[in-house]
N, C-alpha and C positions, 0 to 999 in steps of 0.2 A: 366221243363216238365217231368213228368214221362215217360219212357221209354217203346215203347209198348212192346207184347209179343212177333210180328214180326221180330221187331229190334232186340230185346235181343237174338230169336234163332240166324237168319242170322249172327248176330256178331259171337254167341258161335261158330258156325258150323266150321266158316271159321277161328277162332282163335283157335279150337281143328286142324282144320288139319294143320294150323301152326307150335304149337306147337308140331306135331308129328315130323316135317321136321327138326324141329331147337328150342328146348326146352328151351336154354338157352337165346335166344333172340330173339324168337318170340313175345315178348312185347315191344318192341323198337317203340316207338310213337314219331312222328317230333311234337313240340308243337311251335306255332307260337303266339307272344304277342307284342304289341305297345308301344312304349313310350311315354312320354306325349308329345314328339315335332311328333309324327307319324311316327318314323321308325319301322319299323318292325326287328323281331327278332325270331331265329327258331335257336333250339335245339332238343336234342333226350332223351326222360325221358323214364323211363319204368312204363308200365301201372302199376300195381297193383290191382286191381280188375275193375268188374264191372256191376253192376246192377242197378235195373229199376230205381232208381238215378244219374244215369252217369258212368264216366268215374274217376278212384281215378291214382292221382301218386301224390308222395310226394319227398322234396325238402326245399333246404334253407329257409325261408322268403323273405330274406336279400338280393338272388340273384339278378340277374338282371331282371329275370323273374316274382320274384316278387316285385321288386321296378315296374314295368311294369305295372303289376297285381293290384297294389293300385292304382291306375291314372287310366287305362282301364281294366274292367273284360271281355271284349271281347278276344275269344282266337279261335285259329282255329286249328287242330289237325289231322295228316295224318299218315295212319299202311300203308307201304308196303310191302308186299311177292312177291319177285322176281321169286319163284318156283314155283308160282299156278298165275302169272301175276293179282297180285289183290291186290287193294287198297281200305281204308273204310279212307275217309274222314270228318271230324267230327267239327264242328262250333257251339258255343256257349259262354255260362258264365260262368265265373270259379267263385268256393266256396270254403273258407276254410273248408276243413272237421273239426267235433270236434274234441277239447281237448283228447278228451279221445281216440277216431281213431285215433289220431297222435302216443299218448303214448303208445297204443296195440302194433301201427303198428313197432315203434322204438325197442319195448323191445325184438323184433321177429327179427330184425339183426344180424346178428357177429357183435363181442365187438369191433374188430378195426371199421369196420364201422361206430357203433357208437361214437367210438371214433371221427371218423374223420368227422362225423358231427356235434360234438361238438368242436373243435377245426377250423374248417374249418371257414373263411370270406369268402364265395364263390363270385366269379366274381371280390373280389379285387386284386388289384398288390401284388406280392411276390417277394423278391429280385433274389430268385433263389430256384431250387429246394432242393438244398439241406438245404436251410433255412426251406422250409414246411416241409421237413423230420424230424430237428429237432424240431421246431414246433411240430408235430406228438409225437414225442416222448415222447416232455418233456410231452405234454396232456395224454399219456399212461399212462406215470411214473406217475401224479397226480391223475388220474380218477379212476387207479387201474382195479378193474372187477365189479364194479357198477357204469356202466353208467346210468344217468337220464337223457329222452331227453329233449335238451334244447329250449326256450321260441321260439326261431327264426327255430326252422323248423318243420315240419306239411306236412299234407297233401291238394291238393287242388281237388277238383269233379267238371269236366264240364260236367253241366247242356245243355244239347246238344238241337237245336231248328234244327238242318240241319243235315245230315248222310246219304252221299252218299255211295252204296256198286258197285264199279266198278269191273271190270270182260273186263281182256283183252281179244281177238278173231283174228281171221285171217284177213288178209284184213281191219284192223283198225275197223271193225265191232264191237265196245266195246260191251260189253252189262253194263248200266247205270240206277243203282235202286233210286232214291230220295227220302228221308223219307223227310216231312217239316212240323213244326207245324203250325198247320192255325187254328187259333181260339184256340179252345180246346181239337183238335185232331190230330196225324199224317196223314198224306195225301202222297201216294204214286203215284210217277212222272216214265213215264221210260225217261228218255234221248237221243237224241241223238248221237253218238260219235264226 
């Protein structure tokens, strides 16, 4: 579902004053995904953009988020700012972004990073750190300074159906904004606390 123009301000507004507070990691997203036996599973990815198509961050394939992700594209996704007491909670379907978004987005890294997403098994066993380190290196020593990003990692975009914009208050009074799509349209809910 396309993203209205309501959503997209409300998000900007409160992701600019974010990032004024803490530039470096004001895109720190908890993303929550199921396994095929139903446990759930919550990590911290960093956004990387987002418009009237969702929500983009990028990642392994291979992880466990997205072994997850092939079995259930249902994913749930929460920002919080502890400085401005505010949370944007976000529910949907995740997408591979294209080919081609993946490779933009990779070629726009530093090289060790890329490196280390090419080298990297993410979520598998390592014997010890200082095996990934060499690991790490020997990948440097071979990749050189043309990296190509590799098959297993991409970008994914949740297509969001639910986006709550919370707003802490005194006396547990939240204030509680509910975007939902119903039909073919956003439909805004105010909440309870």
């Amino acid at each position: 579902m396309i993203l209205s123009s309501d959503i997209l301000q409300q998000f900007t507004s409160w992701f600019d004053d974010a990032k004024q507070r803490d530039a470096t990691y004001c895109n720190g997203m908890s993303v929550a995904t199921v396994d095929e036996q139903g446990q759930p599973s919550n990590r911290i990815v960093l956004l990387k953009s987002v418009d009237e198509e969702g929500f983009t961050f990028f990642t392994n394939y291979n992880s466990r988020k997205g072994d997850d992700i092939v079995h259930n594209s249902k994913v749930a996704a929460t920002f919080w700012w502890s400085a401005f007491q505010r949370q944007i909670r976000i529910e949907g379907v995740v997408r591979k972004t294209t080919r081609q978004e993946s490779v933009e987005y990779f070629s726009q890294r530093p090289l060790l990073s890329q490196v280390a997403a090419v080298i990297s098994d993410q979520s598998q066993p390592v014997a010890s750190f200082e095996a990934l380190q060499a690991q790490f290196d020997e990948g440097k020593a071979c990749l050189g300074d043309n990296v190509t990003c590799p098959d297993h990692w991409g970008g994914y975009r949740i297509d969001a159906h639910h986006i709550e914009f919370w707003q802490g208050k005194d006396h547990r009074l939240h204030e509680r904004q509910l975007f939902e799509v119903k039909g073919d349209e956003w439909v805004l809910s105010i909440l309870q606390p």
